[in-house]
C-alpha positions in Angstrom: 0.0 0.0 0.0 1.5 3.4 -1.1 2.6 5.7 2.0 1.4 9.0 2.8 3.5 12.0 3.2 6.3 10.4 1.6 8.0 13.9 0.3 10.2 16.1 1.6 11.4 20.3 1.4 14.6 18.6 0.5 13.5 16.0 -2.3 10.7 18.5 -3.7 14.1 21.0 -3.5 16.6 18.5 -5.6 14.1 17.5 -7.9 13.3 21.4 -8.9 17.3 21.5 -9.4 17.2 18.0 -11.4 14.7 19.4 -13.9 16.3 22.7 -14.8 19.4 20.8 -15.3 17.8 18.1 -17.7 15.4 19.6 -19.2 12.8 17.0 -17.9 9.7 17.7 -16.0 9.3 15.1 -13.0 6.0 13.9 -11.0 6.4 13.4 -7.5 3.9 11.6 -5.4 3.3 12.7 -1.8 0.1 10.1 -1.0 -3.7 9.9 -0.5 -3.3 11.6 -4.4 -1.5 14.2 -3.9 1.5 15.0 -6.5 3.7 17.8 -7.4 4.2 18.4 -11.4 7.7 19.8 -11.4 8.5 21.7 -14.2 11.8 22.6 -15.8 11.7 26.1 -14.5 12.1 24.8 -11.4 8.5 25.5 -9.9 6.0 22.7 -10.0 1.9 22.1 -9.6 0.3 20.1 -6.9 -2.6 18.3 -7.9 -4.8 15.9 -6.4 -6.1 13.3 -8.4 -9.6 11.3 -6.4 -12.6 10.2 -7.1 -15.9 10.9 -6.5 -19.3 9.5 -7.7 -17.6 7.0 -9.5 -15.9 8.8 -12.0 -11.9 10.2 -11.6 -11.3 13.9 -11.4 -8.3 15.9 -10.8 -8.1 19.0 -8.7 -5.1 22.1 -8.5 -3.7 23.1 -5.4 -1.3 25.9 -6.3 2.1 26.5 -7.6 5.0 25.4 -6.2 7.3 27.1 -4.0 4.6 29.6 -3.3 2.4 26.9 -2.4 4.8 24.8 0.0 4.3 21.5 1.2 2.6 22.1 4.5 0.1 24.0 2.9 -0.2 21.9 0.0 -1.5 18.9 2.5 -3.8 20.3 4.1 -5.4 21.7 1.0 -5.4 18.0 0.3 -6.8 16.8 3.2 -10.0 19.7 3.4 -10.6 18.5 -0.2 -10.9 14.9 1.4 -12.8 15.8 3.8 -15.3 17.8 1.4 -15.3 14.2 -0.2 -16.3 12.6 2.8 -19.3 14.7 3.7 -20.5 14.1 -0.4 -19.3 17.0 -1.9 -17.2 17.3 -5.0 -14.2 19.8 -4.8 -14.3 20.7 -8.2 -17.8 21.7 -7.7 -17.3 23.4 -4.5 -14.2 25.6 -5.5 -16.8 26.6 -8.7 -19.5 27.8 -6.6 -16.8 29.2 -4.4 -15.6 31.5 -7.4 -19.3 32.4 -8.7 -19.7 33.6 -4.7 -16.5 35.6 -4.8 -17.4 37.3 -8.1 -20.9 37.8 -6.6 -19.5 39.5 -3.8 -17.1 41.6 -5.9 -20.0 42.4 -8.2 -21.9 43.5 -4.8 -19.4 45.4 -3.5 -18.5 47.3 -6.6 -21.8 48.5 -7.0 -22.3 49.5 -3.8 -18.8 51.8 -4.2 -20.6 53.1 -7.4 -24.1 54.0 -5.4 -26.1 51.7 -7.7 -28.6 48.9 -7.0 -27.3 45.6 -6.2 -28.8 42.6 -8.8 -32.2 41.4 -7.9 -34.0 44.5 -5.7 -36.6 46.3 -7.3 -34.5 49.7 -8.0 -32.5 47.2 -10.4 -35.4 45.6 -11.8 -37.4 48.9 -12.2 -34.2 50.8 -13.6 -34.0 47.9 -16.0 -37.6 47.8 -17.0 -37.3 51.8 -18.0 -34.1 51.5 -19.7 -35.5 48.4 -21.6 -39.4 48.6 -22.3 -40.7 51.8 -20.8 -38.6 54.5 -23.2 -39.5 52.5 -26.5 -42.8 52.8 -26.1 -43.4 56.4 -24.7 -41.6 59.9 -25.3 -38.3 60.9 -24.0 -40.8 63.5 -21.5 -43.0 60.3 -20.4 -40.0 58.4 -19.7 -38.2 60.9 -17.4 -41.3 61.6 -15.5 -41.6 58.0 -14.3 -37.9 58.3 -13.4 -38.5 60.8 -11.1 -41.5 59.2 -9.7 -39.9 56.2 -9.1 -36.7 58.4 -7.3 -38.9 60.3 -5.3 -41.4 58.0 -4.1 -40.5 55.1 -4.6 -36.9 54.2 -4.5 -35.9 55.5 -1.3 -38.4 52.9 0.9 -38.4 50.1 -1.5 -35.6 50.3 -4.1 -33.0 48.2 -2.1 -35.4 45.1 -0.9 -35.8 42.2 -3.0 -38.4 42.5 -5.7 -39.0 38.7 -4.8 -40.1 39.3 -1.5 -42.0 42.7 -1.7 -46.3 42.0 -0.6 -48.9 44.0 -1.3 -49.0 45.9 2.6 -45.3 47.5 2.0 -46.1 48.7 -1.9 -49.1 50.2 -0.2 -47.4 51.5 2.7 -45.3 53.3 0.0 -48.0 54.3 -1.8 -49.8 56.1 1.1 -47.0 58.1 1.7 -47.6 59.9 -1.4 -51.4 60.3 -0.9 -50.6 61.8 2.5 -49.5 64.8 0.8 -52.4 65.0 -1.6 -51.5 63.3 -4.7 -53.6 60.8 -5.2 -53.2 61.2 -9.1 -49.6 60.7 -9.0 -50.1 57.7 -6.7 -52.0 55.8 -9.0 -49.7 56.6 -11.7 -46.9 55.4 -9.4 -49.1 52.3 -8.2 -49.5 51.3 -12.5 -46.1 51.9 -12.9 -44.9 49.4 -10.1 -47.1 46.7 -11.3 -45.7 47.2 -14.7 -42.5 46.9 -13.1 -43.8 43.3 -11.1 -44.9 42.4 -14.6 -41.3 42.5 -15.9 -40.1 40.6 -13.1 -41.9 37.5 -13.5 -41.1 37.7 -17.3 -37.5 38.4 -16.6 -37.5 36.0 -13.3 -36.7 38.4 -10.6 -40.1 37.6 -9.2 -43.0 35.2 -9.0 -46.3 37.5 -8.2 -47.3 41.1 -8.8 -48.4 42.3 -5.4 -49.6 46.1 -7.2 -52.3 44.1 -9.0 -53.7 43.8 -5.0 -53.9 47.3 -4.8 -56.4 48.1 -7.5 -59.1 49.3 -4.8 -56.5 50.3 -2.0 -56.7 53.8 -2.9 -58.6 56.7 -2.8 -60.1 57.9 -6.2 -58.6 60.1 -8.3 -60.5 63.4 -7.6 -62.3 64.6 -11.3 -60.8 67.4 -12.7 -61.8 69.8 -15.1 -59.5 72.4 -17.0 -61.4 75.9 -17.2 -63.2 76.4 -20.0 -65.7 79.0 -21.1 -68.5 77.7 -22.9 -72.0 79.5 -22.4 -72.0 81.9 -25.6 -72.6 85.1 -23.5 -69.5 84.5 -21.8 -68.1 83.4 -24.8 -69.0 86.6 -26.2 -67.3 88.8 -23.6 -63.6 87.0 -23.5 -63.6 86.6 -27.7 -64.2 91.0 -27.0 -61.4 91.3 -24.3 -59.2 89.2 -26.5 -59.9 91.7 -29.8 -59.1 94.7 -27.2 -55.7 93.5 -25.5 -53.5 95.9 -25.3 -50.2 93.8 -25.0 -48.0 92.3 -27.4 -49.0 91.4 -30.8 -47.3 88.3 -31.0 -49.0 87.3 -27.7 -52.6 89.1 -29.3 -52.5 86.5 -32.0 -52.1 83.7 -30.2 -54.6 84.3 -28.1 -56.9 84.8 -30.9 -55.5 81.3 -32.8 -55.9 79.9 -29.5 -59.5 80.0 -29.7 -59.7 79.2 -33.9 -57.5 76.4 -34.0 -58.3 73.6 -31.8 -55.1 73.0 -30.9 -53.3 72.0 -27.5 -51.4 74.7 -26.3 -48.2 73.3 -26.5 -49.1 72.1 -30.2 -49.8 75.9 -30.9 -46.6 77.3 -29.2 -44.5 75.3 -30.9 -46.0 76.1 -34.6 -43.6 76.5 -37.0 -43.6 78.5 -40.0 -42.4 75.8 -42.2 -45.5 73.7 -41.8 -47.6 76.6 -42.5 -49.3 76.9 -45.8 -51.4 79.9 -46.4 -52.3 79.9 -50.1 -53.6 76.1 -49.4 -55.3 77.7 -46.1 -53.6 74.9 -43.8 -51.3 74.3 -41.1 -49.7 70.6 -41.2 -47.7 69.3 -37.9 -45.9 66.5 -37.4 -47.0 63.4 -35.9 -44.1 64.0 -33.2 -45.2 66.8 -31.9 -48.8 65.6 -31.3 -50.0 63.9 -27.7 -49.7 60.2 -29.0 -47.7 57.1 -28.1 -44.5 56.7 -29.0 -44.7 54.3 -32.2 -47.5 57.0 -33.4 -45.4 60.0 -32.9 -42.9 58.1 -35.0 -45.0 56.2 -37.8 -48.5 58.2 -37.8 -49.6 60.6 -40.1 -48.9 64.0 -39.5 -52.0 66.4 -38.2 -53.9 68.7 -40.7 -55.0 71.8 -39.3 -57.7 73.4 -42.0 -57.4 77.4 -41.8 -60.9 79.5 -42.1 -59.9 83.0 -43.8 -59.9 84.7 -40.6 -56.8 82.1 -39.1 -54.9 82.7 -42.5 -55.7 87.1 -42.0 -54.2 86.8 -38.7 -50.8 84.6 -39.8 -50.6 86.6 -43.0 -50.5 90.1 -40.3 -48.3 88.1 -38.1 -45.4 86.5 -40.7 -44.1 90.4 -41.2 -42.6 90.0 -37.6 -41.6 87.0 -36.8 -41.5 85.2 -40.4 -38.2 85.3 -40.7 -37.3 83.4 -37.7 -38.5 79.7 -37.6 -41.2 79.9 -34.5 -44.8 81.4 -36.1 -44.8 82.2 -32.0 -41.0 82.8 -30.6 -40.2 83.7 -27.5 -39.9 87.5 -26.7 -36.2 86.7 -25.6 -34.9 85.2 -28.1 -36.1 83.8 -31.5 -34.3 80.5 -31.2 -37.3 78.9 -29.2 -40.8 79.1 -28.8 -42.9 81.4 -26.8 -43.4 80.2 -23.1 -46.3 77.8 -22.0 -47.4 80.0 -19.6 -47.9 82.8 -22.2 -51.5 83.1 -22.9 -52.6 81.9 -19.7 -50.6 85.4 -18.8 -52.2 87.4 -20.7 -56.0 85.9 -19.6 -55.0 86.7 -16.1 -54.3 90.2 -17.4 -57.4 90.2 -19.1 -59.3 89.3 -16.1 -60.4 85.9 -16.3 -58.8 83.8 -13.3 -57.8 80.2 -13.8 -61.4 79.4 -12.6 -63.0 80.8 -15.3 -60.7 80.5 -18.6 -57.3 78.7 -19.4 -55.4 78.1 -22.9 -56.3 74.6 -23.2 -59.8 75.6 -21.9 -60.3 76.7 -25.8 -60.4 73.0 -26.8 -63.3 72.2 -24.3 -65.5 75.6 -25.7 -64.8 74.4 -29.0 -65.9 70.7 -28.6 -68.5 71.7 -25.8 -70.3 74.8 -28.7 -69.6 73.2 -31.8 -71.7 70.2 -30.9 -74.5 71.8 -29.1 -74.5 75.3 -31.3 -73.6 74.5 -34.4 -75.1 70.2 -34.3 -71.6 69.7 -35.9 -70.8 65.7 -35.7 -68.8 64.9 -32.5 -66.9 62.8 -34.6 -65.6 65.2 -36.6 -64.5 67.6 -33.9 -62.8 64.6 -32.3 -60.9 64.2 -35.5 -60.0 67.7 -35.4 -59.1 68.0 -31.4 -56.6 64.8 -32.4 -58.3 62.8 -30.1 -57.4 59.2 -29.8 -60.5 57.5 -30.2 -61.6 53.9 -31.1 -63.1 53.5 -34.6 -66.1 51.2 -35.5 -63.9 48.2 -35.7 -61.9 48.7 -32.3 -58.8 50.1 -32.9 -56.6 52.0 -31.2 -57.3 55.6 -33.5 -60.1 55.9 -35.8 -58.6 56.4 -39.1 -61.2 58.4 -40.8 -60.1 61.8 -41.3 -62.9 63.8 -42.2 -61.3 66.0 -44.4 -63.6 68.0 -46.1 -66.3 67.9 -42.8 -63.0 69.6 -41.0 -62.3 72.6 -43.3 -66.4 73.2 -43.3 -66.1 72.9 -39.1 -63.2 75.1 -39.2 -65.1 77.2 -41.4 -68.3 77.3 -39.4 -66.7 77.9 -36.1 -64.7 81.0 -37.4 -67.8 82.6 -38.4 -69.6 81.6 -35.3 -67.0 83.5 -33.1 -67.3 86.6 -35.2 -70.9 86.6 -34.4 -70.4 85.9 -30.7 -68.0 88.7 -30.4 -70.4 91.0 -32.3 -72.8 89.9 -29.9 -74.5 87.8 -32.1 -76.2 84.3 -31.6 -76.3 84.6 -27.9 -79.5 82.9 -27.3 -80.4 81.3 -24.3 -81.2 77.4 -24.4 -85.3 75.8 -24.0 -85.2 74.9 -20.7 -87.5 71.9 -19.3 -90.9 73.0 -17.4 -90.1 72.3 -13.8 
């Protein structure tokens, strides 16, 4: 029966010197498997050759004279004793290296102030990065970012998206209705739970505990933009918008405002180029409307019919600010548009409060009067507002465009504000017998 511990410093020493000399690597056996591979530049490789699960396998221990003999046993005799309690060595010094690079990978991102693998900051941040910014604008995108910074990252962002239930998302959740907004927690909540939903896909996590929630909240209160649209009333801003006395620039969009249909940031951002008066139309480009991402990209640009008395007002306006790219620049410089908060300024100055009139309030009196002044088909003001609507067959945008019922809307509705700001057409509705 072979020994065990048969070598020596002095042998393992000699042998080193041998195979420099020679030229010839040697093998020298030291028992219970364990050899040293000297090589001929005079360092050598323990191994340790065993078997486990009835097949041979051979296992490194270091390199000679950095590893020295001592050590080299009793790296031997743990891997024998990992043998005898049923593990393989080869296995365990892999999972051993997986952990170590785990724990590097850990600690590295921790020293960079990122999330570590597997919590939902990580699996949210991935989710945005991945699926959220392809399917909505770069705007949509960053405001879920900050939602998710703000609200959410700071309680939940470093606990494992696996074990998150229902009671902590909520807890979260409720910190953001404490403060009153209960809007912003709902958006948050459907964010979270499209977050869970990439999870499971992705295997971070089994369950979405934000589809638990869906009653867990307060509703979201209903909320109406200000909008003027009893024809009287109508009457007396469509006169205090002919008389104001501030810039002209500022004068025309106001008047616009109320002819085009537009949203304000749509309107703002007109540019001249897309303007075509002796065609009487304004045409903007699907990236600039309020659609989803793939529309903004692939969907047909918006056609704005112009009555005569939108193309009067852009023919007095190009004289001033023609030359520069913005049909509306900004009063500080020409290289951007006028400021959103422009002709909601100038209503205040007016003297209509936020209550009573705001610039996107125009859309509402246009859709709320055309339908129930002039009996113009809701369907065609929808088309014109840009609204995304369902069509007969289900889909996502109703595809009709209405072209010719548009221009005739556009048409109507100019020459219905002329008469309500002559005072005109102001007649009360039947009202029921009580």
């Amino acid at each position: 029966m072979t020994g065990t511990d048969t070598l020596s410093d002095k042998a393992i020493r000699a042998a080193c010197r041998r195979a420099v000399d020679t030229g010839k690597p040697e093998k020298l056996a030291d028992g219970a498997g364990l050899r040293l591979d000297v090589q001929t530049t005079g360092a050598g490789w323990w191994r340790l050759r065993y078997r486990f699960g009835g097949k041979e396998g051979m296992l490194s221990l270091g390199v000679y004279p950095d590893v020295p003999l001592a050590l080299a046993r009793q790296r031997r005799d743990e891997a024998r004793a990992l043998i005898a309690a049923g593990t393989d060595p080869s296995a365990a010094r892999k999972a051993d290296k997986v952990a170590q690079a785990a724990r590097q990978t850990v600690e590295a991102l921790q020293a960079a102030g990122e999330p570590l693998p597997g919590t939902f900051e990580a699996v949210a941040r991935e989710w945005l990065a991945t699926v959220h910014v392809a399917k909505v604008s770069a705007g949509h995108a960053a405001r879920t970012r900050i939602r998710f910074e703000q609200d959410a990252f700071p309680w939940i962002g470093a606990r494992p998206i696996a074990e998150l239930e229902a009671p902590e998302v909520l807890t979260v959740l409720r910190r953001v209705t404490a403060r009153g907004a209960i809007e912003t927690a709902h958006r948050l909540k459907d964010a979270c739970g499209q977050v869970f939903r990439f999870g499971i896909a992705t295997g971070a996590c089994t369950r979405n505990p934000a589809a638990d929630l869906r009653d867990a909240l307060p509703p979201v209160p209903t909320r109406h933009l200000a909008a003027v649209v009893d024809p009287k009333q109508a009457g007396e801003l469509l006169r205090a918008m002919g008389d104001y006395a501030g810039h002209p620039i500022t004068r025309a969009a106001l008047a616009l405002s109320a002819l085009l249909f537009l949203r304000p940031g749509e309107l703002r951002q007109l540019e001249w180029a897309w303007v075509d008066l002796d065609h009487a139309q304004v045409t903007i480009p699907g990236a600039l409307m309020k659609r989803r991402k793939d529309e903004k990209l692939n969907g047909a640009p918006h056609v704005v019919p112009l009555a005569s008395q939108a193309v009067a007002i852009l023919r007095d306006l190009h004289p001033l600010t023609g030359a520069g790219r913005y049909v509306f620049p900004s009063l500080q410089t020409k290289d951007r548009p006028m400021s959103e908060n422009t002709v909601n300024v100038a209503l205040r100055r007016m003297g209509f409060d936020r209550e009573t009139a705001t610039a996107h309030g125009f859309r509402a009196m246009a859709r709320t009067m055309a339908v129930e002044r002039l009996g113009i088909d809701p369907q065609v003001i929808e088309a014109q507002l840009a609204h995304a609507v369902p069509d007969a067959l289900g889909r996502a945008y109703n595809r009709t465009t209405f072209a010719e019922q548009r221009r005739e809307l556009m048409i109507r509705w100019a020459d219905y504000l002329d008469r309500l700001r002559k005072g005109a057409d102001v007649v009360a509705l039947p009202t029921r017998a009580a």
